[in-house]
Backbone bond lengths (Angstrom), bond angles and torsions (degrees), N, CA, C in turn:
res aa  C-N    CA-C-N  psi(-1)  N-CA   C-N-CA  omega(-1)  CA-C   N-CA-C  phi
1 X - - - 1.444 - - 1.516 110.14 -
2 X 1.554 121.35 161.60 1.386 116.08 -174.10 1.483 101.80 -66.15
3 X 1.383 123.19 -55.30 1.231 121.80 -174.32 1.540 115.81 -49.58
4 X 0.988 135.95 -37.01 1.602 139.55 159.56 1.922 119.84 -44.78
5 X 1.609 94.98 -29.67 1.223 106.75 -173.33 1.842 114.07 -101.60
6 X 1.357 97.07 -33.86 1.885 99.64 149.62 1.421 101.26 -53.61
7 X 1.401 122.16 -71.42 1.446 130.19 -155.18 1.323 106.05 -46.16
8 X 1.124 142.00 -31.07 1.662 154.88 -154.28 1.382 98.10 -94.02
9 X 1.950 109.33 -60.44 1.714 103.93 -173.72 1.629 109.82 -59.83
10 X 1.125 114.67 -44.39 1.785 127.54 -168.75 1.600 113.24 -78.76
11 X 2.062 102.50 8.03 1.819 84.93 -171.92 1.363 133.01 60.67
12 X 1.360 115.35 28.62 1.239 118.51 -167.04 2.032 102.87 -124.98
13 X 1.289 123.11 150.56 1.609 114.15 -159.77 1.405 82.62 -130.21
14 X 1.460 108.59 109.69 1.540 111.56 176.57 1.927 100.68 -122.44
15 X 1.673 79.11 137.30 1.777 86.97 -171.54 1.560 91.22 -135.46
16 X 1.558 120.71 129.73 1.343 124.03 152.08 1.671 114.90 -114.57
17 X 1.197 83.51 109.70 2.342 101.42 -178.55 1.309 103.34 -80.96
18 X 1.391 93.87 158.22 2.129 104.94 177.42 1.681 100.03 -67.92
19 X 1.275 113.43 -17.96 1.977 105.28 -170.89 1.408 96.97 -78.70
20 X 1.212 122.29 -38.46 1.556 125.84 177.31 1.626 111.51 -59.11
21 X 1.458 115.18 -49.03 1.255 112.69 -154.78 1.794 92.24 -84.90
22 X 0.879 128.01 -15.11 1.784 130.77 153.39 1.007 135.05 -51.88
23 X 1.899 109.43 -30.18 1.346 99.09 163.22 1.391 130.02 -75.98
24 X 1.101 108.96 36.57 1.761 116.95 159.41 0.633 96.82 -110.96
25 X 1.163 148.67 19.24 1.960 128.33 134.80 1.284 128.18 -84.62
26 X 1.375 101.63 -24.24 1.580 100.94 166.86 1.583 141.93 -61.26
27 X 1.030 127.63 159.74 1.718 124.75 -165.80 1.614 90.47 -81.77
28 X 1.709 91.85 143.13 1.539 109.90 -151.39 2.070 86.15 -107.38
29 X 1.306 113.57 100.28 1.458 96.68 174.25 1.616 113.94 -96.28
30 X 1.395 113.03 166.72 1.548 112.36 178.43 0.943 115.11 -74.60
31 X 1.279 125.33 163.29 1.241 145.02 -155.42 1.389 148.72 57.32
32 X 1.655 96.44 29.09 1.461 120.20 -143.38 2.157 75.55 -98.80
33 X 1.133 115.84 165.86 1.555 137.67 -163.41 1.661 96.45 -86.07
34 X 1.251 102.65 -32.07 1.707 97.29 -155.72 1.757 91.05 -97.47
35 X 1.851 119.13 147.30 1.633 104.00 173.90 1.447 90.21 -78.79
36 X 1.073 114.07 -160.38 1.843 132.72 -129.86 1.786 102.52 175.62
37 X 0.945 122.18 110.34 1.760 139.23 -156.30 1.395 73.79 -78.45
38 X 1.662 116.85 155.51 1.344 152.63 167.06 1.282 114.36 -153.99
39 X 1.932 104.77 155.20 1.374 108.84 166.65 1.538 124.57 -24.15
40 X 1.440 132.66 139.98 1.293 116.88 172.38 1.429 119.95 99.48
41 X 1.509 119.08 -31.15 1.610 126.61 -163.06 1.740 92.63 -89.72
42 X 1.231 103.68 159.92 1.707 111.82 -168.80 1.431 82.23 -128.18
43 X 1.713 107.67 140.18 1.846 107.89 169.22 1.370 72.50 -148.31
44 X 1.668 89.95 160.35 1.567 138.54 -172.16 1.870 96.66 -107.21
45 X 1.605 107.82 97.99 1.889 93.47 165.57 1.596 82.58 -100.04
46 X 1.568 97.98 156.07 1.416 121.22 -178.38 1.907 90.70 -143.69
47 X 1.332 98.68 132.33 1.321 109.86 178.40 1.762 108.22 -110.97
48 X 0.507 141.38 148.25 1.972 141.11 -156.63 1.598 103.47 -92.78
49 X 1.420 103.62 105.04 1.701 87.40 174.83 1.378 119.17 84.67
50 X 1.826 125.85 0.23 0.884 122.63 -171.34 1.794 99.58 -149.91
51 X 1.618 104.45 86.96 1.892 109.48 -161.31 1.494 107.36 -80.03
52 X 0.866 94.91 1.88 2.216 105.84 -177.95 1.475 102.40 -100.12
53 X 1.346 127.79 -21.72 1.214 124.03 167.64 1.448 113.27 -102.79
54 X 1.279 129.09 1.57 1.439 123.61 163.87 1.516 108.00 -89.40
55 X 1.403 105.26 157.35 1.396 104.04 176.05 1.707 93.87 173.28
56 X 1.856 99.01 177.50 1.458 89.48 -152.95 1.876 66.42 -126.28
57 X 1.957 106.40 156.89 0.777 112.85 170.40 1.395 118.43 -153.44
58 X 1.248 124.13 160.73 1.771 115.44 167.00 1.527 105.25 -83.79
59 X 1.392 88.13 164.15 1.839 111.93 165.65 1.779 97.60 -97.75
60 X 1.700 104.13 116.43 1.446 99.09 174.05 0.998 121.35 -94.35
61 X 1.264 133.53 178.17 1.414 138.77 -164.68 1.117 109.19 -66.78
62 X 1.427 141.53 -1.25 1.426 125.83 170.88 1.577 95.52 -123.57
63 X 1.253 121.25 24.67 1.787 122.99 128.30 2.044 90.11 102.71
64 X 0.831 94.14 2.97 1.921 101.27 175.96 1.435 120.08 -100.46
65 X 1.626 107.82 149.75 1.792 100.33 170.97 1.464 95.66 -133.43
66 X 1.585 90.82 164.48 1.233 92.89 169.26 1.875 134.27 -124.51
67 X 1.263 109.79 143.97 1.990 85.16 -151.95 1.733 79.64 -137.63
68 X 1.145 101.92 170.01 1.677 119.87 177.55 1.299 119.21 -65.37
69 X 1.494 118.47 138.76 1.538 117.01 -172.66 1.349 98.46 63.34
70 X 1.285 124.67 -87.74 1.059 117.25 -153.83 2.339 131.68 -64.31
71 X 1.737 83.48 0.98 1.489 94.94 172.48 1.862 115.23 59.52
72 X 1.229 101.42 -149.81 1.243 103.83 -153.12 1.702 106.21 -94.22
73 X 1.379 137.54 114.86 1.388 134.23 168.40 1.418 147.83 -132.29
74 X 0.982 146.83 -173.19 1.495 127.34 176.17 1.260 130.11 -105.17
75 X 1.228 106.64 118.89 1.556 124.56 -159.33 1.882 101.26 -99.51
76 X 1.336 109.46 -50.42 1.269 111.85 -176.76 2.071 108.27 -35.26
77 X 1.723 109.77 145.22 0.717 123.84 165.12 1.804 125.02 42.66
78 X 1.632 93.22 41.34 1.360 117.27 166.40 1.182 130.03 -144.41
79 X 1.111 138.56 143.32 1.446 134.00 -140.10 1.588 102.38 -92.93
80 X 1.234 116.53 143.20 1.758 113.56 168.79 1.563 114.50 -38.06
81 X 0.770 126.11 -50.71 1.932 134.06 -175.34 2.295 94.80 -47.32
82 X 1.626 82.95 -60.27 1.928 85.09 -168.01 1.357 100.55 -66.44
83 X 1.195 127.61 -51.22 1.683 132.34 178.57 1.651 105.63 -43.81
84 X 1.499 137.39 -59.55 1.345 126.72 -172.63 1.490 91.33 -77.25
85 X 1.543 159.23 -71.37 1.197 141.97 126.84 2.061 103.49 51.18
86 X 1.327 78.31 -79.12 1.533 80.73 -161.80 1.697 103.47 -76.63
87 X 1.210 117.15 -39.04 1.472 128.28 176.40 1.379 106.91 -30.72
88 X 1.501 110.37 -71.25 1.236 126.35 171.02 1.280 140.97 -30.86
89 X 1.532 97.07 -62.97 1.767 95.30 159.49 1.511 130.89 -74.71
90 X 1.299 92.83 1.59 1.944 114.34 179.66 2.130 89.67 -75.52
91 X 1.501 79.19 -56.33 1.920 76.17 -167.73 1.297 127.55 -95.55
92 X 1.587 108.34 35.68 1.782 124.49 148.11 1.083 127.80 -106.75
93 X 1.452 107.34 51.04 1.455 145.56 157.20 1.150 113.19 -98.49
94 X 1.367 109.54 -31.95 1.644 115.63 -168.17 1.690 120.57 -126.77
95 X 1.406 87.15 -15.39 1.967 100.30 177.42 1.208 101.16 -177.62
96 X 1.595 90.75 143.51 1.413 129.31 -170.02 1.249 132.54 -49.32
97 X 1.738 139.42 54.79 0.983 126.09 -157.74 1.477 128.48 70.53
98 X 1.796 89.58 52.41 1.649 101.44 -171.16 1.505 106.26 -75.72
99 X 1.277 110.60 160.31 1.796 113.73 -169.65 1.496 84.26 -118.81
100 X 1.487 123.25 119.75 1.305 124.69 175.90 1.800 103.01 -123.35
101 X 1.049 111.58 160.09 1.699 138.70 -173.55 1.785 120.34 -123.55
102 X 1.081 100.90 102.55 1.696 98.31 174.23 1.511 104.51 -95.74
103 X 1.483 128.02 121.75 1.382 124.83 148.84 1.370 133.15 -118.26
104 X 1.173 121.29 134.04 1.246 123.18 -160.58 1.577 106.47 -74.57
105 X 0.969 134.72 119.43 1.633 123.69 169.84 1.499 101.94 -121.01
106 X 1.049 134.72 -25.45 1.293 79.08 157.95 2.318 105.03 -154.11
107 X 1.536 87.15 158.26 1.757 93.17 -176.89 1.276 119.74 -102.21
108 X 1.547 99.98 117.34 1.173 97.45 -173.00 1.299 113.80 -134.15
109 X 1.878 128.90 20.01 1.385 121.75 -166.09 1.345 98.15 -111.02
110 X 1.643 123.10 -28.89 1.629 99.71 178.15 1.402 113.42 -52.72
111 X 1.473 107.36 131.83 1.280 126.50 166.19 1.596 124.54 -134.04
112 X 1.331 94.05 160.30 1.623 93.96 176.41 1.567 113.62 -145.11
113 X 1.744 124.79 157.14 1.171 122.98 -171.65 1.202 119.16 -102.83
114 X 1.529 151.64 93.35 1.132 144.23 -173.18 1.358 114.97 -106.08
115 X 1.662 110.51 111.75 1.069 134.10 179.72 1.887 142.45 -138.52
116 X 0.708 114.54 164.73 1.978 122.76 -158.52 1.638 102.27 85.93
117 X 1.124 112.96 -130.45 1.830 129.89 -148.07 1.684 102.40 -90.62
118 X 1.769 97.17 64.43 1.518 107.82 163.29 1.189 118.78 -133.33
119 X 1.353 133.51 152.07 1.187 131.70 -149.67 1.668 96.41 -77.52
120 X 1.311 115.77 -18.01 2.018 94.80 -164.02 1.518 88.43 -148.91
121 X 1.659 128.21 68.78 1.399 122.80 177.14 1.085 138.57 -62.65
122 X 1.286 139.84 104.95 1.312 141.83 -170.52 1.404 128.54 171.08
123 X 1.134 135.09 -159.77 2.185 114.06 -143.04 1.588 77.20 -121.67
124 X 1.711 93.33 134.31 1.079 114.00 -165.84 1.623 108.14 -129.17
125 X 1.301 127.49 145.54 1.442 145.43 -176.54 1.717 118.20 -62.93
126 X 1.387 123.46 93.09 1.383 104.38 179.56 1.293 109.78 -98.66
127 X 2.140 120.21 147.80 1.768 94.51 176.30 1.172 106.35 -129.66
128 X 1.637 114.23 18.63 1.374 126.64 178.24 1.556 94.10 -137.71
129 X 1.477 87.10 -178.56 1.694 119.43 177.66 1.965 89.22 -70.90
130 X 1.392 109.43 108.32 1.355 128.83 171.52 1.642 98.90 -111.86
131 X 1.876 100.39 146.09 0.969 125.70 156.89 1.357 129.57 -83.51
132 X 1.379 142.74 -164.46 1.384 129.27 178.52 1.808 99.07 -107.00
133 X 1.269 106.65 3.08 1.715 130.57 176.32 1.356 86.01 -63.62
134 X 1.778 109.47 -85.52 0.861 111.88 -154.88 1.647 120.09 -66.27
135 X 0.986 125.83 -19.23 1.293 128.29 172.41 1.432 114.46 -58.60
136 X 1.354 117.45 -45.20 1.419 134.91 177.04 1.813 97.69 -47.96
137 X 1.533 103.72 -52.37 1.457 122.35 -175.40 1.481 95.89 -43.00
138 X 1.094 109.61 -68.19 2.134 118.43 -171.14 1.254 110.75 -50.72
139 X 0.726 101.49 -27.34 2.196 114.29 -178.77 1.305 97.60 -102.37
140 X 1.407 126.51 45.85 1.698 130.98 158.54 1.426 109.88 46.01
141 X 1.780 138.18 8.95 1.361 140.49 168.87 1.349 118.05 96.39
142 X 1.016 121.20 175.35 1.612 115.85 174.17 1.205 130.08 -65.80
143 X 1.107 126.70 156.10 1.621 124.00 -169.55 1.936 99.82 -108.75
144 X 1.453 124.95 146.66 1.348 120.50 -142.22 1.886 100.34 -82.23
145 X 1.222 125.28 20.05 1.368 135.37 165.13 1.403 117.81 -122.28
146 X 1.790 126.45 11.66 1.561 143.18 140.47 1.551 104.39 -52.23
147 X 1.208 88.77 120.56 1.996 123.45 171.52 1.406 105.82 -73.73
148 X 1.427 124.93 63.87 1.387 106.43 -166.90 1.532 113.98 -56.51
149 X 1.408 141.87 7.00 1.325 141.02 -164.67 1.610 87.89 -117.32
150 X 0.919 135.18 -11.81 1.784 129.56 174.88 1.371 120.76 -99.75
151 X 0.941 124.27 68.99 1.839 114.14 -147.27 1.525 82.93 -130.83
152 X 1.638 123.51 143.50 1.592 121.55 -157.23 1.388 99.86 -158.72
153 X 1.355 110.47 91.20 1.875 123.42 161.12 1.127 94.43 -76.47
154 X 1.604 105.99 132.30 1.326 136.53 153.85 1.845 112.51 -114.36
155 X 1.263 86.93 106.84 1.419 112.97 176.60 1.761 129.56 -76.16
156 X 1.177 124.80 72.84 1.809 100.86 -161.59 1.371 116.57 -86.96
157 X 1.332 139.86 89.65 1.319 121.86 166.87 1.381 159.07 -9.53
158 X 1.303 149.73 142.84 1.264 125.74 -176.22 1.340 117.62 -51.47
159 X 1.377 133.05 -23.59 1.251 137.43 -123.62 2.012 88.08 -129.04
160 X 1.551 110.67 -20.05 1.943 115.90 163.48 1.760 88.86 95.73
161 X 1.553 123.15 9.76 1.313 93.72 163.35 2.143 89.46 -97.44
162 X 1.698 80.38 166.09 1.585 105.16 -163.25 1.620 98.22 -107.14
163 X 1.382 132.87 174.93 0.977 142.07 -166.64 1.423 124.05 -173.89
164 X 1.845 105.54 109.06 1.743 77.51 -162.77 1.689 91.56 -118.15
165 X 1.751 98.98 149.51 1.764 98.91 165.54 1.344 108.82 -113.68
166 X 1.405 116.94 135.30 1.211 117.82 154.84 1.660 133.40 -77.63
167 X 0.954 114.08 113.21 1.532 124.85 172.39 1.680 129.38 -96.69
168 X 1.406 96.73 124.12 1.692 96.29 162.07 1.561 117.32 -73.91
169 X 0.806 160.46 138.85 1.680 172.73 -126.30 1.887 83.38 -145.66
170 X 1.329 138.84 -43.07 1.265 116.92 -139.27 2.072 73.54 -106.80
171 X 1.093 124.15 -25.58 1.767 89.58 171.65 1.496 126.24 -72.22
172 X 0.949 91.37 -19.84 1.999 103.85 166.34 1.272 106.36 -61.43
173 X 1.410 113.02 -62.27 1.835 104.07 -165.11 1.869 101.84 -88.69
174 X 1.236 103.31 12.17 1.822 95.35 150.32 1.186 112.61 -115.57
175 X 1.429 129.40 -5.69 1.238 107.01 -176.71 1.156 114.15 104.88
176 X 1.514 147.68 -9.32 0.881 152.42 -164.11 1.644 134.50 -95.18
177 X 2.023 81.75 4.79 1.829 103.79 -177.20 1.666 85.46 -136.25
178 X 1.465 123.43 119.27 1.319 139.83 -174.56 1.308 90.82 -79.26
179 X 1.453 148.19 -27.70 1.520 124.85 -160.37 2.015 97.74 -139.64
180 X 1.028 116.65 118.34 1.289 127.50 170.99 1.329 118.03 -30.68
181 X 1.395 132.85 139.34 1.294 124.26 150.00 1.756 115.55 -73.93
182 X 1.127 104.49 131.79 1.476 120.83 172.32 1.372 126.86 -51.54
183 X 1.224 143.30 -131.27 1.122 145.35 -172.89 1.339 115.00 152.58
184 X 1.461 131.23 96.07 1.525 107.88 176.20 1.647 109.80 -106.10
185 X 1.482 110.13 -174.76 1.627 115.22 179.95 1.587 110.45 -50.29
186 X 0.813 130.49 104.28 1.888 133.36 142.65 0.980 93.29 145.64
187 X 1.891 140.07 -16.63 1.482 125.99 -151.88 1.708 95.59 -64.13
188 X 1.579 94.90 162.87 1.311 96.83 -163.53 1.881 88.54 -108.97
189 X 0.926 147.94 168.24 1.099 119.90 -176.41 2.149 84.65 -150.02
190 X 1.164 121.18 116.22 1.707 139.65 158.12 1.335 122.33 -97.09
191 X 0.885 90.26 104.82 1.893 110.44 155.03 1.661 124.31 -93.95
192 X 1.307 100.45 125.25 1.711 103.49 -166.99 1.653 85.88 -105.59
């Protein structure tokens, strides 16, 4: 493979094992370092030398893509590295130690739910490290009967237990909480 043949010029000992290429079956929890493909995200597979098998595709809403030869599979909530990974050994059925490429171009599944006493409620696009500020921000701000001291992320885990924090909104905008609350993909975020 090319990568064997970088690995050789650069001194470098690259090994991919079947225990490795399995961990794309495992439950994908948040906060893990690496992103993780979702509904919505568009990636580029490029196969080396072979332009009928490259092609660019979305992740659809029921978390699958679909690519040549290799048909229909699951992309959701696996990282580009395990996804071409898996591509690969999908398409040495059909050629010899194909060198394939996943790139992500573009993100589009973090989401979030902003709802009760905001001016424009509904699931909104995050593409950074968001606060529950800024989310409030995307949903046009509070509406003038928002409890800013009742404010309620609901968090659900991979695993379906739920988690809720309560937040004041008014120690944030005084200053009175030195480090932001976060925000990750799905939190649902209520304002009474």
């Amino acid at each position: 493979m090319i990568f064997t043949v970088l690995a050789a010029i650069v001194g470098i000992s690259i090994s991919f094992t079947a225990a490795a290429a399995q961990t794309t079956d495992q439950a994908v929890a948040y906060g893990q370092s690496e992103f993780r493909l979702g509904p919505d995200d568009v990636i580029q597979v490029s196969v080396y030398q072979d332009k009928e098998l490259s092609t660019i595709v979305p992740v659809r809403p029921d978390g699958n893509i679909s690519l040549p030869l290799v048909g229909e599979m699951p992309a959701s909530g696996k990282t580009a590295v395990d996804l071409q990974q898996e591509i690969a050994r999908k398409l040495t059925q059909y050629i010899s130690e194909p060198a394939v490429t996943v790139v992500v171009k573009e993100i589009n599944s973090p989401k979030v739910s902003v709802l009760g006493e905001v001016k424009n409620p509904g699931i909104y696009k995050i593409k950074d490290r968001a606060t529950v500020l800024d989310a409030v921000a995307l949903a046009g701000g509070l509406t003038e009967f928002a409890k800013r001291d009742k404010v309620t992320v609901i968090r659900a885990e991979p695993s379906g237990e739920q988690h809720h924090f309560q937040i004041n909104l008014n120690d944030w905008i005084k200053g009175k909480k030195p480090a932001p609350f976060y925000i990750l993909p799905y939190d649902k975020i209520y304002i009474q």
